[in-house]
C-alpha positions as CSV (number, residue, x, y, z in Angstrom):
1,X,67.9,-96.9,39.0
2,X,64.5,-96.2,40.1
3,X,61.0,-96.9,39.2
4,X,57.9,-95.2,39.2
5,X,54.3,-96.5,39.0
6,X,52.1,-94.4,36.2
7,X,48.6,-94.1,36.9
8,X,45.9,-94.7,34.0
9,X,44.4,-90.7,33.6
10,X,41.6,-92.2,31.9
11,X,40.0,-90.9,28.7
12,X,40.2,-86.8,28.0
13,X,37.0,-85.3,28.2
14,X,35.6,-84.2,25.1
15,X,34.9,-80.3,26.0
16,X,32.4,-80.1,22.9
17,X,30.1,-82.6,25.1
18,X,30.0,-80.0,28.0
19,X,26.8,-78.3,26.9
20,X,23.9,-79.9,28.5
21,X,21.2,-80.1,25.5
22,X,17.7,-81.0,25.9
23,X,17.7,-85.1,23.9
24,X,17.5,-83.8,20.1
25,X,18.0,-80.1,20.1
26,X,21.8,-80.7,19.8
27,X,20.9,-82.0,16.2
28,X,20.7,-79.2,13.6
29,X,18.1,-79.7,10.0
30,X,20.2,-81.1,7.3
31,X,20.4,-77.9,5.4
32,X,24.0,-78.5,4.1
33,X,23.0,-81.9,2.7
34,X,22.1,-79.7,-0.5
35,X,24.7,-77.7,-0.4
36,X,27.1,-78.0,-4.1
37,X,29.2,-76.8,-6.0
38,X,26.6,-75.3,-8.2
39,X,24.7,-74.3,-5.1
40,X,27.5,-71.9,-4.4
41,X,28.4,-71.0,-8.0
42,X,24.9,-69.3,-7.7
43,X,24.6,-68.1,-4.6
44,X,24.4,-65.2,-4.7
45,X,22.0,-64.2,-7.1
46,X,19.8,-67.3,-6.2
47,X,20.0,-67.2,-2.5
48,X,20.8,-64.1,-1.1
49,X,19.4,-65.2,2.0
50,X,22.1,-67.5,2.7
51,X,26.1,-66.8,3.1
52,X,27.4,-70.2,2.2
53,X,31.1,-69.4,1.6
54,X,33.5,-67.4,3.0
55,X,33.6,-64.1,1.1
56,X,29.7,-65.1,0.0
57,X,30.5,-65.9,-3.6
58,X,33.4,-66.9,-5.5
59,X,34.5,-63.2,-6.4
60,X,35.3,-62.4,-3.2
61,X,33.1,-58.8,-3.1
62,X,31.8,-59.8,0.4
63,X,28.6,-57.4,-0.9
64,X,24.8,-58.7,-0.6
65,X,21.8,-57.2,-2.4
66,X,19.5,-57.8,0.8
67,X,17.9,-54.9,1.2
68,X,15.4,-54.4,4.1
69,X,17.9,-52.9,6.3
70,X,18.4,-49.4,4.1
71,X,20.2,-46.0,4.7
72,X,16.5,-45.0,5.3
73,X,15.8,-47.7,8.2
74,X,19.1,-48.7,9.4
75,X,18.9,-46.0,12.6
76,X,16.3,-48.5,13.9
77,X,18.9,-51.1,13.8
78,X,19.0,-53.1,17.6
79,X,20.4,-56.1,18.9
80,X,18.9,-59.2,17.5
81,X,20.6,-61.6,19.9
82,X,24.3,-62.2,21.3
83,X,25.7,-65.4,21.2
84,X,28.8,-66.1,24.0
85,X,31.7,-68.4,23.2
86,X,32.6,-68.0,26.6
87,X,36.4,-69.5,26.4
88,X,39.2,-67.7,26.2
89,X,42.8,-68.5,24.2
90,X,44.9,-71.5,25.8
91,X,47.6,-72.2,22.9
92,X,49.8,-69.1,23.2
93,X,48.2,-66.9,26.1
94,X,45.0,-65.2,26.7
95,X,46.4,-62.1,25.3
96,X,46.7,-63.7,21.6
97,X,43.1,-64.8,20.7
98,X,41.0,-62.7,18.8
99,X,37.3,-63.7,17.0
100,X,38.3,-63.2,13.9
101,X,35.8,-65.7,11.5
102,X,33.0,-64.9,8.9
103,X,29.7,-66.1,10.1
104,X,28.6,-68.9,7.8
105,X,24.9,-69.3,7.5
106,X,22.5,-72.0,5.2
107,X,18.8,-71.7,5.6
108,X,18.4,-70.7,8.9
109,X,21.8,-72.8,10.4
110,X,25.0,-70.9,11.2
111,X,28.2,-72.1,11.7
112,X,31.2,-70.4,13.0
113,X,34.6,-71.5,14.1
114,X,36.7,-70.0,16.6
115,X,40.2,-69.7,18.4
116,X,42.1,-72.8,20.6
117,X,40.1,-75.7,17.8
118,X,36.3,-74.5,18.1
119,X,33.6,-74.7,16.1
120,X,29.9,-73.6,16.5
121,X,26.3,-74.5,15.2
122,X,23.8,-71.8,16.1
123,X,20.4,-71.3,15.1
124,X,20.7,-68.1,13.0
125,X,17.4,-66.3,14.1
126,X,17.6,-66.9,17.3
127,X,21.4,-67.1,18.3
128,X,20.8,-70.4,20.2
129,X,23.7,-73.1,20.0
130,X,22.8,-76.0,18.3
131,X,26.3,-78.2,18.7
132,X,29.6,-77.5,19.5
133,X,33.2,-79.1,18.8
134,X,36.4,-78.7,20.3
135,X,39.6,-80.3,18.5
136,X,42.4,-81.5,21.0
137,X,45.2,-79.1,19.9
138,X,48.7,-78.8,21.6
139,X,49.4,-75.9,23.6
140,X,52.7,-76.0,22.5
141,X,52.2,-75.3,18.9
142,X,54.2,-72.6,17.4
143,X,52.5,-69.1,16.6
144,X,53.8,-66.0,14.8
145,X,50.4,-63.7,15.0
146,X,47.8,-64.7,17.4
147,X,45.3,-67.8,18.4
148,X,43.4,-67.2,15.8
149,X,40.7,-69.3,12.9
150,X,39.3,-67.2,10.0
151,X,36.2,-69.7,9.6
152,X,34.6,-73.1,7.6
153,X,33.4,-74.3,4.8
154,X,30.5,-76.0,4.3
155,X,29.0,-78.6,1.5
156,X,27.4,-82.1,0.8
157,X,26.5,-82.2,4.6
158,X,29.7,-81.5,5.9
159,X,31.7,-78.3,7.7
160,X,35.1,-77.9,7.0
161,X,37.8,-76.1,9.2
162,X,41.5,-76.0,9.8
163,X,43.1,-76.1,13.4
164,X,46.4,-74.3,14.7
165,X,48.3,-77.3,14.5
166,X,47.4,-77.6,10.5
167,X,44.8,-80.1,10.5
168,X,41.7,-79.5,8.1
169,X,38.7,-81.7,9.5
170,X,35.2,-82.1,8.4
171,X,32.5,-82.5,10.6
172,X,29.2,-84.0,10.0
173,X,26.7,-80.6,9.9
174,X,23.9,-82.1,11.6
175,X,25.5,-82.6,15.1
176,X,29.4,-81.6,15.0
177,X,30.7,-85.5,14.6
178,X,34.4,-85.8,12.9
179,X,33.6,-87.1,9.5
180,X,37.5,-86.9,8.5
181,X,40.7,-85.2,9.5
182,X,44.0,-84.6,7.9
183,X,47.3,-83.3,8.5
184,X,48.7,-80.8,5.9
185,X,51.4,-79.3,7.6
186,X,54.5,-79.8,10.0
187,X,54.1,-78.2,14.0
188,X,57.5,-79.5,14.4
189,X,59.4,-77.1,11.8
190,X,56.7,-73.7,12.8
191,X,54.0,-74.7,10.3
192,X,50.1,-73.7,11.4
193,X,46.8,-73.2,9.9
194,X,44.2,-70.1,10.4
195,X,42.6,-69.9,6.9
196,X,38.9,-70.1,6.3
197,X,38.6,-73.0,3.6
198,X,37.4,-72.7,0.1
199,X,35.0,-75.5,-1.2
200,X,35.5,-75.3,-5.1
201,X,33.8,-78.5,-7.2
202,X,35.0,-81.2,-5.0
203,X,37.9,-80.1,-3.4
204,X,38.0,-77.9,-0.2
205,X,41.0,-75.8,-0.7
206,X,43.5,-74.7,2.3
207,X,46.5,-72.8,2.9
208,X,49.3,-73.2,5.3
209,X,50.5,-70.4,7.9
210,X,54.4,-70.1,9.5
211,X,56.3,-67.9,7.5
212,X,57.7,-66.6,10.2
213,X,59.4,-69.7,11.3
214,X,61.1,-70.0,7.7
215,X,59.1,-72.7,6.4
216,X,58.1,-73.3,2.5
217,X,54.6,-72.4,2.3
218,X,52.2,-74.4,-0.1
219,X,48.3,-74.6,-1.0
220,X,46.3,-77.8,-0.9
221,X,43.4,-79.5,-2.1
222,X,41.1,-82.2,-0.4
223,X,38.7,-84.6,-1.8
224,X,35.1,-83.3,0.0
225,X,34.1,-87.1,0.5
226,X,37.3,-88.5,1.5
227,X,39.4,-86.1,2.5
228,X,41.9,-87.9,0.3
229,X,44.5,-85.3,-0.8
230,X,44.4,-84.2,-4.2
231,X,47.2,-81.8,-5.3
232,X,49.9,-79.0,-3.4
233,X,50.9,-76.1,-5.1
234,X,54.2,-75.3,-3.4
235,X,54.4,-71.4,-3.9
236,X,58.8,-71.3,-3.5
237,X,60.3,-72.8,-6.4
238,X,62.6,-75.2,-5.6
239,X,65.7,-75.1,-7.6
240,X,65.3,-75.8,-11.7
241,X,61.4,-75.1,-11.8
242,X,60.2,-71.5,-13.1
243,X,60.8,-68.5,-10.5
244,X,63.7,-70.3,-8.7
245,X,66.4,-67.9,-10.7
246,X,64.8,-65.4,-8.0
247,X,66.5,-67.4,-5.4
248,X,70.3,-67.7,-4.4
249,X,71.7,-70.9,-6.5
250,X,73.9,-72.4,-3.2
251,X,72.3,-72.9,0.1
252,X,68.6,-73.6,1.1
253,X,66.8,-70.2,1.0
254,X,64.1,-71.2,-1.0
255,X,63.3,-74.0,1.5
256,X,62.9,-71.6,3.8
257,X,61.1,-68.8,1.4
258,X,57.6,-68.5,3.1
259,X,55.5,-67.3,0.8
260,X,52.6,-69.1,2.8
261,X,48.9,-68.5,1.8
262,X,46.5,-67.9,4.7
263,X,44.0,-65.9,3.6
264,X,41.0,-67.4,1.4
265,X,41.4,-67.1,-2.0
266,X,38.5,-66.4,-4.8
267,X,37.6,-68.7,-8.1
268,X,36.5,-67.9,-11.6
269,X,34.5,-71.1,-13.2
270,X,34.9,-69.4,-16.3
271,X,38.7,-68.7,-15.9
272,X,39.1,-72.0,-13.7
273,X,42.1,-70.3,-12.2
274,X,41.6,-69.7,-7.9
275,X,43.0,-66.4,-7.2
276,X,45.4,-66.4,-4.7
277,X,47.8,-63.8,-2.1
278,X,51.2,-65.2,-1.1
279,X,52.9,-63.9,1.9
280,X,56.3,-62.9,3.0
281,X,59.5,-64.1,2.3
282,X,61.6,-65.3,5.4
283,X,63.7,-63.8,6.9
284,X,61.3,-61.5,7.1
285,X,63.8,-58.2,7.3
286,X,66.7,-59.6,6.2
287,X,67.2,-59.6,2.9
288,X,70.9,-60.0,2.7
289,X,69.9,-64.2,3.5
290,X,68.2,-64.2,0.2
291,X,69.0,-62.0,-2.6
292,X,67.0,-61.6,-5.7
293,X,63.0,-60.9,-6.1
294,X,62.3,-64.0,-4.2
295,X,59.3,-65.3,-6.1
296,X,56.3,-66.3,-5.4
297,X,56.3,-64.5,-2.1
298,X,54.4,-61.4,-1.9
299,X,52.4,-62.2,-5.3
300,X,48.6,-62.6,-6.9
301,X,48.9,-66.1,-8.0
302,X,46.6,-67.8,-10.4
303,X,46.3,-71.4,-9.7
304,X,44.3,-74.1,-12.0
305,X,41.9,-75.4,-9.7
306,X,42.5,-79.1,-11.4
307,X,45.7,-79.1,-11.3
308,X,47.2,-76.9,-8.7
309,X,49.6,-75.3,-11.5
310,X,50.3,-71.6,-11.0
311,X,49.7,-70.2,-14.3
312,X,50.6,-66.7,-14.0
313,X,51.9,-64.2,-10.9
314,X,51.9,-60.8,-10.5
315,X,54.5,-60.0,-7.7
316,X,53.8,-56.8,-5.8
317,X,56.5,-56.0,-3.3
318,X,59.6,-57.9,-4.9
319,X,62.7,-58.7,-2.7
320,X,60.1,-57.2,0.5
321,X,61.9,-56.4,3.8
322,X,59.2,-54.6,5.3
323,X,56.8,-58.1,5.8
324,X,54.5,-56.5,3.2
325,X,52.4,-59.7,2.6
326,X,50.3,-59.9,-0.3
327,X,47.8,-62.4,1.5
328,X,44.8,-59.9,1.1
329,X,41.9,-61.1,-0.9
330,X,41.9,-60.8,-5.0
331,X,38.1,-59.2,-5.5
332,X,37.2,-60.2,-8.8
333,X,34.8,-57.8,-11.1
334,X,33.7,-56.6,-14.1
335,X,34.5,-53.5,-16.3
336,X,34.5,-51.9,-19.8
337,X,34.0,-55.9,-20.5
338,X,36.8,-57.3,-18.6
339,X,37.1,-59.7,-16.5
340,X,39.5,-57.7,-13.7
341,X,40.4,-58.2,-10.0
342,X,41.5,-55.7,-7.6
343,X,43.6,-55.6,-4.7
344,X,44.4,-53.6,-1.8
345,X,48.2,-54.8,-1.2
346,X,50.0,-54.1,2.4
347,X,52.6,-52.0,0.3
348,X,49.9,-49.1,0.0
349,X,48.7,-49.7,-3.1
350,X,45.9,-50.5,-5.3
351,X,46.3,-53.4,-8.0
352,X,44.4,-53.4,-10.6
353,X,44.9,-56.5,-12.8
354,X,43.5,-58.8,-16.0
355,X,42.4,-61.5,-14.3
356,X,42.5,-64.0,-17.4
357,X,46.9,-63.2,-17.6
358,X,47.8,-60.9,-15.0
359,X,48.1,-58.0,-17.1
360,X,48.6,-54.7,-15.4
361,X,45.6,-52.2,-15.4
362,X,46.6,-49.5,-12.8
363,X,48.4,-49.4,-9.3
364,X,47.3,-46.1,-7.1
365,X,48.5,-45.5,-3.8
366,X,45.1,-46.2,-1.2
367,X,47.1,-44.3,1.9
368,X,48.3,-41.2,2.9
369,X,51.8,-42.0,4.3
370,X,54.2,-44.3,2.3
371,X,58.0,-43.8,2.6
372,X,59.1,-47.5,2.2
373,X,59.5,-46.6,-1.9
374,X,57.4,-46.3,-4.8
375,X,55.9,-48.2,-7.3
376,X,55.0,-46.2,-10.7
377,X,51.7,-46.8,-12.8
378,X,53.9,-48.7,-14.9
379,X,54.4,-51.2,-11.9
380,X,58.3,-50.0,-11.6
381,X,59.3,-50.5,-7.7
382,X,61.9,-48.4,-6.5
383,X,62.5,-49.2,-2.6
384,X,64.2,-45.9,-0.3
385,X,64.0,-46.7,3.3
386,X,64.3,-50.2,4.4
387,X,66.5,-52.2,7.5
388,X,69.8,-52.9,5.7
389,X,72.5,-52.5,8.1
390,X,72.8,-54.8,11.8
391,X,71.8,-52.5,14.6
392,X,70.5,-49.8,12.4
393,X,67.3,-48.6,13.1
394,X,64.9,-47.9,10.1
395,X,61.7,-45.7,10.3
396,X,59.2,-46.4,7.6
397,X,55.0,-46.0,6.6
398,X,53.0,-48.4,6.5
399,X,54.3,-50.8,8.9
400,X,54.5,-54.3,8.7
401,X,50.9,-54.8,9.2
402,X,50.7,-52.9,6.2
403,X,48.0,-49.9,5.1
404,X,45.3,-52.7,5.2
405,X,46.2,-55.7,7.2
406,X,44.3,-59.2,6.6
407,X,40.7,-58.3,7.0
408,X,39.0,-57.5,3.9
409,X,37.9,-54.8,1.6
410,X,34.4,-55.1,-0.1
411,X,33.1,-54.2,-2.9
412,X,29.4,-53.1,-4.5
413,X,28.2,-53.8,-7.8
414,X,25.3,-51.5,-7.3
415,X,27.3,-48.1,-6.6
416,X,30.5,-49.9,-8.6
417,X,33.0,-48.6,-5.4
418,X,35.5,-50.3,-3.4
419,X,35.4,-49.9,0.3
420,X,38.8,-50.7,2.3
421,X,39.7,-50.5,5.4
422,X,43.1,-48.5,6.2
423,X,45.5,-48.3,8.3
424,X,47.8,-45.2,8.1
425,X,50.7,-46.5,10.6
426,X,54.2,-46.8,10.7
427,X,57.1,-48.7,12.5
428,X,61.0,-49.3,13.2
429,X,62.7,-52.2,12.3
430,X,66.5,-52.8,13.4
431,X,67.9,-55.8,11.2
432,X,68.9,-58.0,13.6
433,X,70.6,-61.4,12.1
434,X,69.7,-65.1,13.3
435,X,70.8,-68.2,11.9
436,X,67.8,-70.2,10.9
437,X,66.6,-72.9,13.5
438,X,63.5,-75.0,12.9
439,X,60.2,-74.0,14.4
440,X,62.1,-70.7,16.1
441,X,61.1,-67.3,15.0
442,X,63.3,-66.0,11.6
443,X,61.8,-62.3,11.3
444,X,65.5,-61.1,11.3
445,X,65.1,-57.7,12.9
446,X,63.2,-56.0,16.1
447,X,60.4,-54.3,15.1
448,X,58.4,-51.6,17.2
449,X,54.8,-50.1,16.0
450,X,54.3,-47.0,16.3
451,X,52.3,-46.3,19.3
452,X,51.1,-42.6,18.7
453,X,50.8,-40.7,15.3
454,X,48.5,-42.9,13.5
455,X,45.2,-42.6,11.5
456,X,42.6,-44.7,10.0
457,X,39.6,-44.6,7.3
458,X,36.8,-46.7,5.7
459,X,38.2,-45.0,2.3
460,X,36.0,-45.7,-0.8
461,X,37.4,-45.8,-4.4
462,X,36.5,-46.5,-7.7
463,X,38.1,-49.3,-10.5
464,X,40.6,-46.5,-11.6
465,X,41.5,-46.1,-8.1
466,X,39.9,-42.5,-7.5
467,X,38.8,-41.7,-3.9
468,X,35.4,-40.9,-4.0
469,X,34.8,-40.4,0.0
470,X,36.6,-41.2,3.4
471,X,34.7,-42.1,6.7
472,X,38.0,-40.6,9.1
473,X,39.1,-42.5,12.1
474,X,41.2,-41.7,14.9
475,X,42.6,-45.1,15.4
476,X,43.1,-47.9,12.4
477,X,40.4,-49.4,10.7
478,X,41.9,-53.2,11.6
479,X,38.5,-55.4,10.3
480,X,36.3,-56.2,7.6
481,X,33.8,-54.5,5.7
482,X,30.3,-55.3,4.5
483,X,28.5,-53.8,1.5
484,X,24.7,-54.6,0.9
485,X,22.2,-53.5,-1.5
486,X,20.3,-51.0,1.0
487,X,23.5,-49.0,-0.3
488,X,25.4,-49.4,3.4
489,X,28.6,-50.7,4.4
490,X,29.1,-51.9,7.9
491,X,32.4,-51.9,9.7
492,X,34.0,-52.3,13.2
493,X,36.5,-50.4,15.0
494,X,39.2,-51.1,17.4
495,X,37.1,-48.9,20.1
496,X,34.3,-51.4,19.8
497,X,31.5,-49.4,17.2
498,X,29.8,-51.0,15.0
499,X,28.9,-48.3,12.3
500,X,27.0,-48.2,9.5
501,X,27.5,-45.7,6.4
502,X,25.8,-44.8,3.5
503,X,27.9,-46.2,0.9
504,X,27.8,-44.0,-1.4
505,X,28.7,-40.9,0.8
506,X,30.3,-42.4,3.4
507,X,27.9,-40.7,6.2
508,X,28.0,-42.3,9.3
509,X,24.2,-43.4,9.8
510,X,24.5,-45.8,12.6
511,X,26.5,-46.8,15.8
512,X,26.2,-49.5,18.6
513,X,29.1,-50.4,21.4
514,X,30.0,-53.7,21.3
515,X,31.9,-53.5,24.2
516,X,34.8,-55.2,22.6
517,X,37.1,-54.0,19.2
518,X,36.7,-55.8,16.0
519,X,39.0,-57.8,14.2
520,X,36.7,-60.0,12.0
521,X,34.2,-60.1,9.1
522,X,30.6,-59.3,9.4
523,X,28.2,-61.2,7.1
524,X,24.3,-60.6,6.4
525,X,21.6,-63.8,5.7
526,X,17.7,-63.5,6.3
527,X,15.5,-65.8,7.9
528,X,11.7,-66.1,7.7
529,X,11.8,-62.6,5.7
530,X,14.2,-60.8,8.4
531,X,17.4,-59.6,7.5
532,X,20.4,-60.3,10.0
533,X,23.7,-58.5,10.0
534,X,26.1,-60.7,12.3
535,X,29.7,-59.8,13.2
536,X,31.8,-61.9,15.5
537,X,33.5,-59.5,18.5
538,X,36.6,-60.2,20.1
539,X,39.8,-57.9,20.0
540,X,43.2,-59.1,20.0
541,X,45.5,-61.3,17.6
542,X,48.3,-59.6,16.4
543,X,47.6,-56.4,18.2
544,X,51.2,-55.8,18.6
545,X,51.4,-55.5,14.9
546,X,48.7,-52.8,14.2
547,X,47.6,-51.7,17.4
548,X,50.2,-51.6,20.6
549,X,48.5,-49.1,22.6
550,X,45.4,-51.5,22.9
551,X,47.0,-54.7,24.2
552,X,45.3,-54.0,27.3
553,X,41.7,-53.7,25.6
554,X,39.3,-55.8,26.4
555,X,39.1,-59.3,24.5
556,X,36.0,-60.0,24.4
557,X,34.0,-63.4,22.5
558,X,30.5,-62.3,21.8
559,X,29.1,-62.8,17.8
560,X,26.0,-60.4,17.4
561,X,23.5,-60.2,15.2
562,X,21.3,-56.9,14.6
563,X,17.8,-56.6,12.9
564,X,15.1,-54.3,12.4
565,X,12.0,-54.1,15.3
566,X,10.1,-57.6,14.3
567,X,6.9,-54.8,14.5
């Protein structure tokens, strides 16, 4: 036997300290001190000037009424300042990372979080980093769909933000300091975290990623001062609670059902229900594993906020073996009187729902090529092509990053039109069984994206699901949209334009090269009178999944901003 002699390595270095500051700027104005619940209930009719949550209000519309930038103006739009992350993706390659967050911004302060545990303070007018923090997180941690963080929340002086290996901290605002920082899921079985938090009365709300690795997903809640967790809302019923008939009675399927939510969800105070998208079963192609409609996967689910009881689910792809997640966001709005929500599904389609039961309104197809099946305007799904037999390959439309991937449609009060970004693409899948190991991939099949023959469009409909205009794109449209009240939506393509277009035409009115493609969500806040319209670039992610023949692009981690001339 044999010894050896281990050498003390010392303390890690904490990479957030490398950023010489002059003594004091590295402290940011306590502007989210005053930041509530009520603050953000209002926000945006009583300050438009910020963006203090995620989507920008509750309802999820990601639409401003700033207005100084206008379809008359906007051609003198120019480069207000670029801010570099300057770091690339360590967890699961440099090929992986992508900047995919919403720009957060309180009077004057932005914060931002990034890829690999980072997260930013800038000064919003002038791009200049305030503070910066890095979490220590394990290279080793598993990953179905890219290095990736969708961005914070911020309240009561704090900014909140998950990490890849499923922690959710909060950080003192004022100069990046860990305040608290809990774990909410398990590396060990394939669970991870990417989702923008939601900060609803005292709670910051979170969801869990790793469907791909077979693991039960489940929503959480967070006491803002403590971090003390409050309540989980598992979204597979385990066997004898509601929804678990959908799952085989022997075995451990439903342990294994996915269903994870990792995209933000939106609120209704009135309603006190968060609305949330589930995501796919697991196996992901292989639906032999788990027969039945495999509730609440692919589903709107309305969960009490109090509670964390799901009180009613609309499932829109049931039994899915295409990996049709129905993470996308649930926009909430008005019409005729009611209180509705709408959805742009990765099925194809167009959900129109009562938001107070989940009554059906209207589904309509948003995309040009669907051959997976068909779902009737009386919500009957009928599936045709799909991966049933080993070895077998299957050709269908959309493909599994669906017609509309993750990043988000908006919508305008002011024209009453729903922008979405589409993604006409397809893909074969050959089933391909594997026995379910923990924290190992359990898609179930091989899939290849189409690399030629594809389309995209910033396609514009109205609450009965009409098209009213399409803005045509050679490649996919694979990021978010912005609406504002000088009647333009902005948007970014794979090619690296930024474009904006008259929203209610869908004229192209504007263009600048970012020099990287977009994958992320563009948000607008003014400062001393000046709007801003920022958008984070950085291709990459799951490129493999909506976009193959760019895997080679250009990464990139700039965030911009664009104003108006100061003169």
């Amino acid at each position: 036997m044999t010894t050896a002699d281990y050498v003390d390595a010392g303390e890690a270095v904490d990479q957030g300290t490398l950023n010489y500051k002059t003594p004091g700027a590295d402290v940011a104005p306590p502007v989210v001190q005053g930041v509530t619940y009520e603050r953000i209930l209002k926000a945006r009719e009583e300050e438009p000037h910020n963006w203090l949550t995620y989507y920008g209000a509750y309802d999820g519309q990601r639409y401003s009424p700033l207005d100084q930038i206008n379809t008359e103006n906007v051609k003198r739009l120019l480069p207000a300042w670029v801010f570099q992350a300057g770091t690339t993706g360590l967890i699961a390659g440099a090929s992986t990372y992508s900047f995919e967050a919403a720009p957060v911004v309180v009077d004057g302060v932005m914060f931002v979080a990034g890829w690999d545990g980072w997260c930013w303070a800038l000064d919003a007018r002038t791009g200049v980093e305030i503070w910066r923090y890095k979490h220590a997180v394990p290279f080793d941690v598993s990953l179905c769909c890219g290095n990736v963080n969708r961005g914070v929340a911020v309240a009561k002086g704090k900014v909140f933000f998950v990490t890849a290996n499923a922690h959710v901290l909060a950080l003192d605002a004022t100069n990046g300091k860990r305040v608290w920082d809990k774990t909410y899921g398990d590396v060990r079985a394939g669970e991870s975290a990417t989702v923008a938090p939601l900060v609803v009365k005292n709670m910051v709300i979170v969801g869990s990623s790793g469907g791909e690795f077979g693991v039960r997903g489940h929503l959480d809640a967070f006491d803002v001062d403590s971090g003390e967790h409050v309540w989980r809302c598992y979204t597979v019923p385990k066997p004898g609670e509601p929804g678990s008939e959908t799952w085989p009675e022997d075995g451990e399927a439903w342990a294994r059902g996915g269903a994870n939510c990792w995209l933000t969800g939106t609120f209704d105070a009135e309603t006190n229900l968060l609305y949330v998208g589930t995501g796919n079963p697991a196996p992901d192609f292989d639906g032999d594993v788990r027969p039945g409609d495999n509730l609440y996967t692919d589903s709107i689910i309305a969960v009490d906020a109090d509670s964390g009881r799901i009180q009613w689910h609309y499932q829109c792809t049931p039994h899915d073996v295409w990996d049709y997640d129905s993470i996308s966001e649930c926009i909430l709005f008005e019409s005729d009187g009611r209180k509705l929500l709408g959805h742009f599904d990765k099925n194809g389609y167009f959900f129109v729902l009562d938001r107070t039961n989940g009554e059906r309104i209207s589904i309509t197809p948003f995309v040009d090529r669907i051959t997976w099946g068909a779902i009737t305007r009386d919500g009957q799904v009928t599936a045709k092509v799909y991966p049933d037999k080993e070895g077998d390959p299957v050709h269908f439309y959309p493909g599994p990053a669906g017609a509309k991937e993750w990043t988000h449609a908006a919508y305008s009060p002011k024209t009453e039109l729903f922008y979405v970004p589409v993604q006409d693409t397809g893909a074969t899948a050959t089933r391909r069984r594997r026995e379910f190991k923990e924290s190992i991939p359990y898609w179930g099949a091989g899939v290849q994206v189409d690399i030629d023959d594809m389309a995209g469009s910033i396609s514009a409909f109205d609450a009965a699901g009409e098209e009213k205009w399409r803005y045509r794109n050679d490649l996919p449209m694979c990021a978010s949209v912005l609406a504002t009240g000088g009647d333009l939506v902005f948007a970014g393509k794979p090619s690296g334009e930024f474009v904006a277009l008259d929203a209610r035409t869908g004229e192209q009115l504007w263009q600048f090269q970012c020099g990287s493609g977009h994958h992320s969500s563009p948000t607008t806040y003014s400062v001393d009178g000046r709007q801003f319209i920022a958008v984070p670039v950085g291709w990459g992610g799951w490129a493999e999944g909506f976009l193959p023949g760019m895997l080679g692009a250009g990464h990139g981690s700039a965030l911009m901003a664009f104003a108006l001339p100061e003169s």
